[in-house]
Jmol script that loads the backbone (N, CA, C; Angstrom):
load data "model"
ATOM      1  N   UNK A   1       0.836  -1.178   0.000  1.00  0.00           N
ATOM      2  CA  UNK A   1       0.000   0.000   0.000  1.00  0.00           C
ATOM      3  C   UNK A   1       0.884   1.245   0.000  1.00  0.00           C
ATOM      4  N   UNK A   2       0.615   2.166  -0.504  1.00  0.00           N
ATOM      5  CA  UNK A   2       0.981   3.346  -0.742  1.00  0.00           C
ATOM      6  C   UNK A   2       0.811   4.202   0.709  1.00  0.00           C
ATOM      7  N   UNK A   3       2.258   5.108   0.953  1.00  0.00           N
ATOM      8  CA  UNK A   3       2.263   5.712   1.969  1.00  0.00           C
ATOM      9  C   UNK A   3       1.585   7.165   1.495  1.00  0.00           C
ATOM     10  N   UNK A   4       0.426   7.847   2.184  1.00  0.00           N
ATOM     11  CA  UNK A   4       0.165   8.660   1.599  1.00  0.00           C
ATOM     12  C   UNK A   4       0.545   9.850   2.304  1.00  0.00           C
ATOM     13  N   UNK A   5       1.159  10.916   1.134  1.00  0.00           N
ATOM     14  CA  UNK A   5       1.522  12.276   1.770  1.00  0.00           C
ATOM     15  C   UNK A   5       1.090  13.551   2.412  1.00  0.00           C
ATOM     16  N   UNK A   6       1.934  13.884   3.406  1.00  0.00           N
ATOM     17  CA  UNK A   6       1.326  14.702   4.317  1.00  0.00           C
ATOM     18  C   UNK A   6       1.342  16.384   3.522  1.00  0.00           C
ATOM     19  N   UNK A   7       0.068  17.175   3.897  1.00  0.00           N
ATOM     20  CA  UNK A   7       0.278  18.353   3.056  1.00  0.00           C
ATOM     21  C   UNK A   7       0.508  19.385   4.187  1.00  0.00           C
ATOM     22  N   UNK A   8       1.171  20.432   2.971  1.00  0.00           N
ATOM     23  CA  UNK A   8       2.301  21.550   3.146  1.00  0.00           C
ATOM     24  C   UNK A   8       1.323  21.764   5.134  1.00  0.00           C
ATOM     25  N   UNK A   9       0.054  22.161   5.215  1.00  0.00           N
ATOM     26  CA  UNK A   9      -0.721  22.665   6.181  1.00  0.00           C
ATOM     27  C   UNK A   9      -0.233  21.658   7.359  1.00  0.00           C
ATOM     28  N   UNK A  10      -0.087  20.107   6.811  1.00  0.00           N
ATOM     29  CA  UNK A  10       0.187  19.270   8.303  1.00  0.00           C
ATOM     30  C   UNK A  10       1.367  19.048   8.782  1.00  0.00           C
ATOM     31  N   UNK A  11       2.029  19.321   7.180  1.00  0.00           N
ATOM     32  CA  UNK A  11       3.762  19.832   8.195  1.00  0.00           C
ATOM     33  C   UNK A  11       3.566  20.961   8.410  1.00  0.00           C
ATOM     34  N   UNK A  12       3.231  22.021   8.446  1.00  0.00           N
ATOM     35  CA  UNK A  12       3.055  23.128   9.117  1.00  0.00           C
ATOM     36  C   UNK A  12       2.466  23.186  10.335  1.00  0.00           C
ATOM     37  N   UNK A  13       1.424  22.544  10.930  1.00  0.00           N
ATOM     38  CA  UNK A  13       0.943  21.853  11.835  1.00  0.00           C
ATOM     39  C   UNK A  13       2.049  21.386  13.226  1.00  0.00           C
ATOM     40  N   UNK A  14       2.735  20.365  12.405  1.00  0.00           N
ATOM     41  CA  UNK A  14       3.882  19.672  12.915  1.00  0.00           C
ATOM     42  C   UNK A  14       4.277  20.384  13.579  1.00  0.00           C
ATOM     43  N   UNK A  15       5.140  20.916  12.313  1.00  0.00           N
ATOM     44  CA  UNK A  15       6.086  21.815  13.216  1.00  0.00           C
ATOM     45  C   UNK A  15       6.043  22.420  14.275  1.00  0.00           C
ATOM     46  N   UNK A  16       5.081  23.121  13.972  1.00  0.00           N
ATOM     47  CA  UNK A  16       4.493  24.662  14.717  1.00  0.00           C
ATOM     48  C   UNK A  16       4.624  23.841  16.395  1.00  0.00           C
ATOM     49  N   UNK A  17       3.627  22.977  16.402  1.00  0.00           N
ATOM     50  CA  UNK A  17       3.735  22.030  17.347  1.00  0.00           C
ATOM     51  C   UNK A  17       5.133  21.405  18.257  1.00  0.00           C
ATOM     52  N   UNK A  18       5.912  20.930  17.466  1.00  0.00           N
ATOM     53  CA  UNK A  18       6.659  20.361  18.230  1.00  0.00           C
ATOM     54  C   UNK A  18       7.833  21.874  18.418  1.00  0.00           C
ATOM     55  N   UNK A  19       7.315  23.004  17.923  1.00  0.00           N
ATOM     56  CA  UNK A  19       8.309  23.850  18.161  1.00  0.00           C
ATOM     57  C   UNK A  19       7.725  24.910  19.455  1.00  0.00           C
ATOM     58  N   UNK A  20       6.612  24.232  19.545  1.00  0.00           N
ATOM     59  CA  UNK A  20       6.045  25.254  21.030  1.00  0.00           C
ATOM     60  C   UNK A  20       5.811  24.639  22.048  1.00  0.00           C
ATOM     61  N   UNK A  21       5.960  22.730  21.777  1.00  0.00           N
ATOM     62  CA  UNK A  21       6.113  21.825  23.042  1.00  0.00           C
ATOM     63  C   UNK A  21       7.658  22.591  23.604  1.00  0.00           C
ATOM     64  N   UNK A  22       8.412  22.733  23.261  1.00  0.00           N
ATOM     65  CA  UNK A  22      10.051  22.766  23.875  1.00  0.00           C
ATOM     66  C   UNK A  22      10.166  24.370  24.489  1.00  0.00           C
ATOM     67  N   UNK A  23      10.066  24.788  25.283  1.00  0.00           N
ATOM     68  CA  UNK A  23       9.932  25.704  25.937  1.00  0.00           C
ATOM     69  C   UNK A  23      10.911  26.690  25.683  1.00  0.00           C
ATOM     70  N   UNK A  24      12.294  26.518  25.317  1.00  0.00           N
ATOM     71  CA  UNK A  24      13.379  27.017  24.934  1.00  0.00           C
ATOM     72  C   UNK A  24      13.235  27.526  23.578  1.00  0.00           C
ATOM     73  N   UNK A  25      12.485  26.398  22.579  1.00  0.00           N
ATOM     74  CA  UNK A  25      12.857  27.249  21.483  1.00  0.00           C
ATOM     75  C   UNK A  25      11.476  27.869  21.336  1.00  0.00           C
ATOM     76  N   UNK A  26      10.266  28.030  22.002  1.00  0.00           N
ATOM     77  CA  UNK A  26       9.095  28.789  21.949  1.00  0.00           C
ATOM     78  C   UNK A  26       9.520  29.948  22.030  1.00  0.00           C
ATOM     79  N   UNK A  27      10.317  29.901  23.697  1.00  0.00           N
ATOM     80  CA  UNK A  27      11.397  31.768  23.580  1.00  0.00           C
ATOM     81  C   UNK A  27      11.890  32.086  22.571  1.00  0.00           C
ATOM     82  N   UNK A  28      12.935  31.204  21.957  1.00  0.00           N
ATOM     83  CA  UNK A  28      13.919  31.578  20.855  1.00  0.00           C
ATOM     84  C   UNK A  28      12.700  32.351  19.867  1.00  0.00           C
ATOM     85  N   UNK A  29      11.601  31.901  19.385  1.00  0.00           N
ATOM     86  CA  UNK A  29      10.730  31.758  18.181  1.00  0.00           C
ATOM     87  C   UNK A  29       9.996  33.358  18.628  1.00  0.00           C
ATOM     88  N   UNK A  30       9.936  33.821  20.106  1.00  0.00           N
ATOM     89  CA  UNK A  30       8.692  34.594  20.211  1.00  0.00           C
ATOM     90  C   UNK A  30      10.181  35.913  20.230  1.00  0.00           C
ATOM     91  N   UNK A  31      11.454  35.897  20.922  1.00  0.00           N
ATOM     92  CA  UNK A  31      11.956  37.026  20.917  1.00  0.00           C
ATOM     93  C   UNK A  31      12.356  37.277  19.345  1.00  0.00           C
ATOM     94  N   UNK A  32      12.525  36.482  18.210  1.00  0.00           N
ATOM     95  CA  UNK A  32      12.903  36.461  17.082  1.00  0.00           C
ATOM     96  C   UNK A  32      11.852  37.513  16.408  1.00  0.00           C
ATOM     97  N   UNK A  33      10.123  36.627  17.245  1.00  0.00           N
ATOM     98  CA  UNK A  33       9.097  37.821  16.343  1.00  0.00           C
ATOM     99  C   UNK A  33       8.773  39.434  16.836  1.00  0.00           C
ATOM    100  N   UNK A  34       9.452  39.351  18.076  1.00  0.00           N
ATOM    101  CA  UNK A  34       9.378  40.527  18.744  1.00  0.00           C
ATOM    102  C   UNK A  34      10.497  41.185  18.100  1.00  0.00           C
ATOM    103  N   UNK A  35      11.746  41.018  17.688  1.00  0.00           N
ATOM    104  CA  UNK A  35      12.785  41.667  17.268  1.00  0.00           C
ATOM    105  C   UNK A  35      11.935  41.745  15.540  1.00  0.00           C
ATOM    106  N   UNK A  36      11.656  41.454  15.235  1.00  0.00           N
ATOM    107  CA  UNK A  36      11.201  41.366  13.723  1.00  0.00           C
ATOM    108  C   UNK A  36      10.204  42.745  13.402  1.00  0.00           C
ATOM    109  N   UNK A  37       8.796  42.369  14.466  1.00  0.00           N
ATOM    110  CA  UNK A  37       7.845  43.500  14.814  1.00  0.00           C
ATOM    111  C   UNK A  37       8.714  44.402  15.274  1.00  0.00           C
ATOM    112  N   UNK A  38       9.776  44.823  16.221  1.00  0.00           N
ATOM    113  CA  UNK A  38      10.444  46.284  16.465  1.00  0.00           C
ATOM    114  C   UNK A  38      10.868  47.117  15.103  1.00  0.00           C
ATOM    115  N   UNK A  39      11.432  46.018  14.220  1.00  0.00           N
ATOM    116  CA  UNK A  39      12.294  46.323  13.257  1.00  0.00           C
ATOM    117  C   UNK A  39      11.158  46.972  12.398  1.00  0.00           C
ATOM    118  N   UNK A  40       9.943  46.282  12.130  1.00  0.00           N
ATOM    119  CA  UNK A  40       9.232  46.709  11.352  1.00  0.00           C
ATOM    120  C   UNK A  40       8.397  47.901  11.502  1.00  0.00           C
ATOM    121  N   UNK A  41       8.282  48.386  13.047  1.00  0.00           N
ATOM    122  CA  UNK A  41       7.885  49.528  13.409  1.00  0.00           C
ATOM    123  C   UNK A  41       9.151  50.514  13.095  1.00  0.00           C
ATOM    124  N   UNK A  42       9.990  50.391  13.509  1.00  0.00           N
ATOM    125  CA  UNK A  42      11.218  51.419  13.388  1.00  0.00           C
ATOM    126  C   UNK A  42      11.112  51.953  12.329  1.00  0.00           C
ATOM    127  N   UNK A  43      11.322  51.002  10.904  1.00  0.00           N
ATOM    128  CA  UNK A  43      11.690  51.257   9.569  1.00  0.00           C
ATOM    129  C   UNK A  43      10.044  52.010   8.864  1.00  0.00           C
ATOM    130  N   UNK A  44       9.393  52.190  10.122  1.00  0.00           N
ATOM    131  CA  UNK A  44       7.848  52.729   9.793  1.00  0.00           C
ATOM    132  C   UNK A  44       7.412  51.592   8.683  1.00  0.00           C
ATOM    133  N   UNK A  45       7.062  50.788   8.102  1.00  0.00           N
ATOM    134  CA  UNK A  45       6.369  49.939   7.763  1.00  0.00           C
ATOM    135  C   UNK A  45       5.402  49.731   8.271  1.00  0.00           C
ATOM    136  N   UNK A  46       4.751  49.902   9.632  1.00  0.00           N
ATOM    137  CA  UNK A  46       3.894  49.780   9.929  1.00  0.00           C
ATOM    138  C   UNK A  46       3.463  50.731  10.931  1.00  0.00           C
ATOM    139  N   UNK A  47       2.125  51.760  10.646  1.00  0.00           N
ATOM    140  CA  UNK A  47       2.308  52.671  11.915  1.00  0.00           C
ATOM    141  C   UNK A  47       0.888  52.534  12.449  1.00  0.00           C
ATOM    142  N   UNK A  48       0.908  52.613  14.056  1.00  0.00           N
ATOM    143  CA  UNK A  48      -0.274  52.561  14.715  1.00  0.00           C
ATOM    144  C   UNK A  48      -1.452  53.748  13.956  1.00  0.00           C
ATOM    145  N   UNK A  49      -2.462  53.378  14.241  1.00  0.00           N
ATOM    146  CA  UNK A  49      -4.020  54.539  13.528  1.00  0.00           C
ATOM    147  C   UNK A  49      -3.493  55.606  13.989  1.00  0.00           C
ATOM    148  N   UNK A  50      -3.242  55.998  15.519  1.00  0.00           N
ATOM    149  CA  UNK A  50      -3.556  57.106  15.439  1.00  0.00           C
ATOM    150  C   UNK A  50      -2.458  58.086  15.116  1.00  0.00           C
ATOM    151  N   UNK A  51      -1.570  57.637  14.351  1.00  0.00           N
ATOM    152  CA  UNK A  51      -0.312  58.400  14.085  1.00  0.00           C
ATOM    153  C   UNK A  51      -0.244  58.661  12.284  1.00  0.00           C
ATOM    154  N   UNK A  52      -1.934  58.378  12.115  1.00  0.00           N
ATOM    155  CA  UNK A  52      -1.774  58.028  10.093  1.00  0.00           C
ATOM    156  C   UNK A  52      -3.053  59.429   9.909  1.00  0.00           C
ATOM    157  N   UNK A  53      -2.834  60.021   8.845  1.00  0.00           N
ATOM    158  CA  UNK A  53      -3.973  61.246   8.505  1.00  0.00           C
ATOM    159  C   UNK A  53      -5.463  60.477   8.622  1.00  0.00           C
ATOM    160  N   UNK A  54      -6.187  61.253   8.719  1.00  0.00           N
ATOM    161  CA  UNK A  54      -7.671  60.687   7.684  1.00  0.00           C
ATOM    162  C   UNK A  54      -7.594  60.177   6.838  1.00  0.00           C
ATOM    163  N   UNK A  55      -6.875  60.504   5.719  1.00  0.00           N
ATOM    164  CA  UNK A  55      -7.060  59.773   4.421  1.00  0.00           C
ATOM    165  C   UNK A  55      -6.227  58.307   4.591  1.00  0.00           C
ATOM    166  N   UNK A  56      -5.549  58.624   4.765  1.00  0.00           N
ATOM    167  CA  UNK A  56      -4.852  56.933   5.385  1.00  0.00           C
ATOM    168  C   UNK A  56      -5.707  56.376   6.161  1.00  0.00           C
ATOM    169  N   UNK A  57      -6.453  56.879   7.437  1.00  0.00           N
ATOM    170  CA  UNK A  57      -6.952  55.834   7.997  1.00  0.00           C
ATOM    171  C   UNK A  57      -8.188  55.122   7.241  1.00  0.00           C
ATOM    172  N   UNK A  58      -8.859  56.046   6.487  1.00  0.00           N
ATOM    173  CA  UNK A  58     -10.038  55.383   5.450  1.00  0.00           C
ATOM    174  C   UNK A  58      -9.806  54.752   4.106  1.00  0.00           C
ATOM    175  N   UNK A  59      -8.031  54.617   4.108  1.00  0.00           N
ATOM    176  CA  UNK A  59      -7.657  53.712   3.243  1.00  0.00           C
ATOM    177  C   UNK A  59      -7.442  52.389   4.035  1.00  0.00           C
ATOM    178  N   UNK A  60      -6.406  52.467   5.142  1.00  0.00           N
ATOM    179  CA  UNK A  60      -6.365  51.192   6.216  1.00  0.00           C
ATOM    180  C   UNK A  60      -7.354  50.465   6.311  1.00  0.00           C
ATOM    181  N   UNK A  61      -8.475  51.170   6.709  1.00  0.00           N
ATOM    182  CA  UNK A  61     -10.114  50.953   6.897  1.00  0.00           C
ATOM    183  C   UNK A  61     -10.518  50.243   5.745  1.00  0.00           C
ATOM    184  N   UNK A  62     -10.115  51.130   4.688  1.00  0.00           N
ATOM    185  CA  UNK A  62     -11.009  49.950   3.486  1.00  0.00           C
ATOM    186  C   UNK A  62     -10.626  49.106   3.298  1.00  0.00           C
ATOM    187  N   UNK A  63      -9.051  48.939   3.366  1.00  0.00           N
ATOM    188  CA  UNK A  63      -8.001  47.388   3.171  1.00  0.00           C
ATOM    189  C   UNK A  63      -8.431  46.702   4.164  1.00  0.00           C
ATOM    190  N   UNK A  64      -8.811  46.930   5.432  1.00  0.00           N
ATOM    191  CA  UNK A  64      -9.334  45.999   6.462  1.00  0.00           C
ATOM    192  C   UNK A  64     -10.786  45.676   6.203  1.00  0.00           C
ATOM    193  N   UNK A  65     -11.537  45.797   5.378  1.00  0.00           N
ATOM    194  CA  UNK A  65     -12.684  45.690   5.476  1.00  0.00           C
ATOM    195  C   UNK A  65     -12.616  44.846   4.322  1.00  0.00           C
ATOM    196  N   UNK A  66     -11.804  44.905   3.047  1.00  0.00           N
ATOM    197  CA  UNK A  66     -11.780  43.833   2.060  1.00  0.00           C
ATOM    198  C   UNK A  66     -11.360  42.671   2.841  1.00  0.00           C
ATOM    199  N   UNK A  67     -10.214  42.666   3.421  1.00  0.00           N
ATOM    200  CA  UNK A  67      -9.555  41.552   3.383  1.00  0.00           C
ATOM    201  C   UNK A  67     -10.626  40.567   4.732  1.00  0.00           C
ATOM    202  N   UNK A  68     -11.096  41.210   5.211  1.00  0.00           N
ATOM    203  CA  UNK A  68     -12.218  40.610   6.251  1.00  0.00           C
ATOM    204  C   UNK A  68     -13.036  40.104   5.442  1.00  0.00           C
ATOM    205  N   UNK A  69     -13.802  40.996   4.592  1.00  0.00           N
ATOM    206  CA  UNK A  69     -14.669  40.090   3.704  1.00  0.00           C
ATOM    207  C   UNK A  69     -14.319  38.522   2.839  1.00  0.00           C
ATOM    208  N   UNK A  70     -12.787  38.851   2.296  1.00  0.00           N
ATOM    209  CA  UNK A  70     -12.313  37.650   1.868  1.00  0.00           C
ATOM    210  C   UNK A  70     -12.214  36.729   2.596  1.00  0.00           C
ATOM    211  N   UNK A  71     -11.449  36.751   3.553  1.00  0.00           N
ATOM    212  CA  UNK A  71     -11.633  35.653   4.603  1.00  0.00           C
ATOM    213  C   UNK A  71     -12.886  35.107   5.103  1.00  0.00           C
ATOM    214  N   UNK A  72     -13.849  35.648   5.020  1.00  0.00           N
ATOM    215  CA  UNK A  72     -14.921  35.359   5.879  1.00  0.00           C
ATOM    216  C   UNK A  72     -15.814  34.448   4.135  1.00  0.00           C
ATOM    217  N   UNK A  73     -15.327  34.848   3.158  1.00  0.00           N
ATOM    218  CA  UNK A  73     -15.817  34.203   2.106  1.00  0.00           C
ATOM    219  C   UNK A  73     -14.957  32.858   1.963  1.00  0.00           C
ATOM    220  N   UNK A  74     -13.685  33.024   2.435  1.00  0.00           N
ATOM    221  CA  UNK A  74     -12.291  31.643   2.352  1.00  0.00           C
ATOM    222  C   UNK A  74     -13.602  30.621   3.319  1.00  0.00           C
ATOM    223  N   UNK A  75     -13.970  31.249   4.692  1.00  0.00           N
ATOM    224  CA  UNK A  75     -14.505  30.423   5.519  1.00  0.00           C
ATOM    225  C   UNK A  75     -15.926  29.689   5.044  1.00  0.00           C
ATOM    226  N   UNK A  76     -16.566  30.650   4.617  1.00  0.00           N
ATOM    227  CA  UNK A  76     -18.217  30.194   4.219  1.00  0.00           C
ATOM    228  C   UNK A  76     -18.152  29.033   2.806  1.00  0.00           C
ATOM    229  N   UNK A  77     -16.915  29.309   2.106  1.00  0.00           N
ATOM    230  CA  UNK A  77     -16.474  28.735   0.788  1.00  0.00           C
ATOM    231  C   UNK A  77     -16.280  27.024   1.836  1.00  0.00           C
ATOM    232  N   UNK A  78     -15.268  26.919   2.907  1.00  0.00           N
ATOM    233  CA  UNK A  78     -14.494  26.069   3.237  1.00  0.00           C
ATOM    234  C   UNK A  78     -15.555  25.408   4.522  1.00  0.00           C
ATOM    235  N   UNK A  79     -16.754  26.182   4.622  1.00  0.00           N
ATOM    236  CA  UNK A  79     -17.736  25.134   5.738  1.00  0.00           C
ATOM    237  C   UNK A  79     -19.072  24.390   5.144  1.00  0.00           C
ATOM    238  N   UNK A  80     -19.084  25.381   3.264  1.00  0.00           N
ATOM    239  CA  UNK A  80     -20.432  24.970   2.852  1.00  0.00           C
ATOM    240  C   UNK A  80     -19.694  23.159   1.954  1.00  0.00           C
ATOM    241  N   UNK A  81     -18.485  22.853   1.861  1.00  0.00           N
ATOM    242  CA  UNK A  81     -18.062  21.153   1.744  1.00  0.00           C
ATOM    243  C   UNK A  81     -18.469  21.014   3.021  1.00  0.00           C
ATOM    244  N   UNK A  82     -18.430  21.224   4.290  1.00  0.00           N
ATOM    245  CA  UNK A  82     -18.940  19.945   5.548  1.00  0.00           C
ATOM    246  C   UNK A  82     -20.060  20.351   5.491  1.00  0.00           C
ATOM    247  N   UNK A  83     -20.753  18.881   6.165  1.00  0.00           N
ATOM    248  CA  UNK A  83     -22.239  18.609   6.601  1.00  0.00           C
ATOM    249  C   UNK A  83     -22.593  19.738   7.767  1.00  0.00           C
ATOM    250  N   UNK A  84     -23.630  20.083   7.524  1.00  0.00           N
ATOM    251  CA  UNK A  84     -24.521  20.633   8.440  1.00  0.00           C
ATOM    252  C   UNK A  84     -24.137  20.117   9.809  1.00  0.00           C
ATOM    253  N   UNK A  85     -24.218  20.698  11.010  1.00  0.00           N
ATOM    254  CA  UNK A  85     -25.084  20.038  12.080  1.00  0.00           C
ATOM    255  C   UNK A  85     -26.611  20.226  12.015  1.00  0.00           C
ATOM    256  N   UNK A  86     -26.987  18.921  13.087  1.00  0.00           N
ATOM    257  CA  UNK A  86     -28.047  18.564  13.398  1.00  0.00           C
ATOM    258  C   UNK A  86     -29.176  19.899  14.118  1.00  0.00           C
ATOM    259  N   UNK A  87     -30.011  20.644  13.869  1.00  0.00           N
ATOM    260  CA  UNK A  87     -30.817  21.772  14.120  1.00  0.00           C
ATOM    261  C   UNK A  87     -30.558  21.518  15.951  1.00  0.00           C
ATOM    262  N   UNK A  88     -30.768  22.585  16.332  1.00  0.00           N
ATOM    263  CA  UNK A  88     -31.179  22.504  17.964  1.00  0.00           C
ATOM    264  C   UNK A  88     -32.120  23.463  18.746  1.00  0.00           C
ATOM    265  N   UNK A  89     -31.375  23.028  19.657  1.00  0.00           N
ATOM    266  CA  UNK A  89     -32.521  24.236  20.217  1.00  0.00           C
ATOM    267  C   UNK A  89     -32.411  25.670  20.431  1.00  0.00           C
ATOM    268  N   UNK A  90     -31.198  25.715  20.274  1.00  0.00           N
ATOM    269  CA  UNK A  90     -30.864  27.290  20.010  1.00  0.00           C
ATOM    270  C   UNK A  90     -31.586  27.995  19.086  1.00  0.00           C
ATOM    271  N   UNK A  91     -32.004  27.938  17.917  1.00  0.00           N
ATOM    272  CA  UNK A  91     -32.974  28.304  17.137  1.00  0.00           C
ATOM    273  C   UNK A  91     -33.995  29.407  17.658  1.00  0.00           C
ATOM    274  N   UNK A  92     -34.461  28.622  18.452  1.00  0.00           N
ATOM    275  CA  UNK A  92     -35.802  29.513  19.362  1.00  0.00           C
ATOM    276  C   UNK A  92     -35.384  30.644  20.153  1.00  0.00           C
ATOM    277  N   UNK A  93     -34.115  30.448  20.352  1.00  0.00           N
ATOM    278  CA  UNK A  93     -33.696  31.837  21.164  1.00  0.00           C
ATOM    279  C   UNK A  93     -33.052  32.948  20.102  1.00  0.00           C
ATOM    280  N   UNK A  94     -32.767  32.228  18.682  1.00  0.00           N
ATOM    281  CA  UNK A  94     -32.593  33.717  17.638  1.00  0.00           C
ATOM    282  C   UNK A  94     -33.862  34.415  17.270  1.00  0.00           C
ATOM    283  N   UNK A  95     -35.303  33.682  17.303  1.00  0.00           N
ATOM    284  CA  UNK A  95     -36.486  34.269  16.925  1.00  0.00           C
ATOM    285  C   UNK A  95     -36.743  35.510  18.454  1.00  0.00           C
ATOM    286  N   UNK A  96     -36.484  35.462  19.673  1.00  0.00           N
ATOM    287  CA  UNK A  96     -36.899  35.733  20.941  1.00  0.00           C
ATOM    288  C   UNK A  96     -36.106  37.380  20.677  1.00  0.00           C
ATOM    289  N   UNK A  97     -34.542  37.551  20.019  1.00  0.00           N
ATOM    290  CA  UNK A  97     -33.725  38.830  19.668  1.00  0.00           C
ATOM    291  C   UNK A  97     -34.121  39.416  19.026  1.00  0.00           C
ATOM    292  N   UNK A  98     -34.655  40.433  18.168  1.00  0.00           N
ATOM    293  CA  UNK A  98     -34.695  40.570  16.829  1.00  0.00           C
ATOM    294  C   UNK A  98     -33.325  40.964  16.376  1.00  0.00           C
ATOM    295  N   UNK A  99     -33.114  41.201  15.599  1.00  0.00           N
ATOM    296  CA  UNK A  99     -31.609  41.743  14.757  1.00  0.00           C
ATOM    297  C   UNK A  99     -32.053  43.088  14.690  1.00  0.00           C
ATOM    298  N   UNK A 100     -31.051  44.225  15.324  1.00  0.00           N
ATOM    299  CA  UNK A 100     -30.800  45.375  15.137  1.00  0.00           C
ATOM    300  C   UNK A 100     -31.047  46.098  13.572  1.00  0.00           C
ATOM    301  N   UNK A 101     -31.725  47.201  13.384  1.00  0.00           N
ATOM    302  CA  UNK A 101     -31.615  47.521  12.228  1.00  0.00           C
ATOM    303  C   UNK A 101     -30.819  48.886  11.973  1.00  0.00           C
ATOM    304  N   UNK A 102     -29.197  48.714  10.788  1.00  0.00           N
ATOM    305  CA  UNK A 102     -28.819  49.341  10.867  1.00  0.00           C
ATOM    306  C   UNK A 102     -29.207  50.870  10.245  1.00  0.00           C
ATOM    307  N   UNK A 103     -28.714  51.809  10.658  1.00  0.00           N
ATOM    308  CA  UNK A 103     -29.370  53.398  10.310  1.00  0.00           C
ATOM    309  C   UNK A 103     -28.966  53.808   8.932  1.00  0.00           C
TER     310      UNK A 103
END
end "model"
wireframe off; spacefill off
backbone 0.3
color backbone group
């Protein structure tokens, strides 16, 4: 029988894993991303909101609002292959809220 191969996501998995069981190199891994994030603030690559004009922040804003939408389409794309669950009883308590209507 054929050994079948593991994908790029479950060695990534792996890894990630056996590199945050070992306590030593979890440090090594987290001061590496902390020195990385300093670097990337320094060199301004990345600057907190409230240090960006208006017009930047309603550009930030719109780049955050696409890329939310994509993801949230990656997800709805990647839950409508699995089965449903089984209905419950929660149901009856979304009819009891109504949904806010926005202005």
């Amino acid at each position: 029988m054929a050994k079948v191969k593991k994908t790029a996501a479950q060695k990534q998995r792996e890894y990630r894993a056996r590199r945050d069981n070992d306590p030593e190199r979890r440090m090594q891994y987290l001061e590496k991303e902390r020195a990385a994030w300093s670097k990337k603030v320094a060199v301004k690559k990345w600057q907190p909101m409230t240090s960006l004009s208006e017009r930047d922040k309603r550009i930030r804003r719109k780049k955050n609002r696409e890329a939310q939408a994509r993801y949230r389409g990656r997800l709805e794309s990647a839950s409508a292959g699995t089965p449903l669950a089984a209905p419950s009883s929660s149901t009856e308590d979304l009819d009891a809220n109504p949904v806010r209507q926005s202005r």
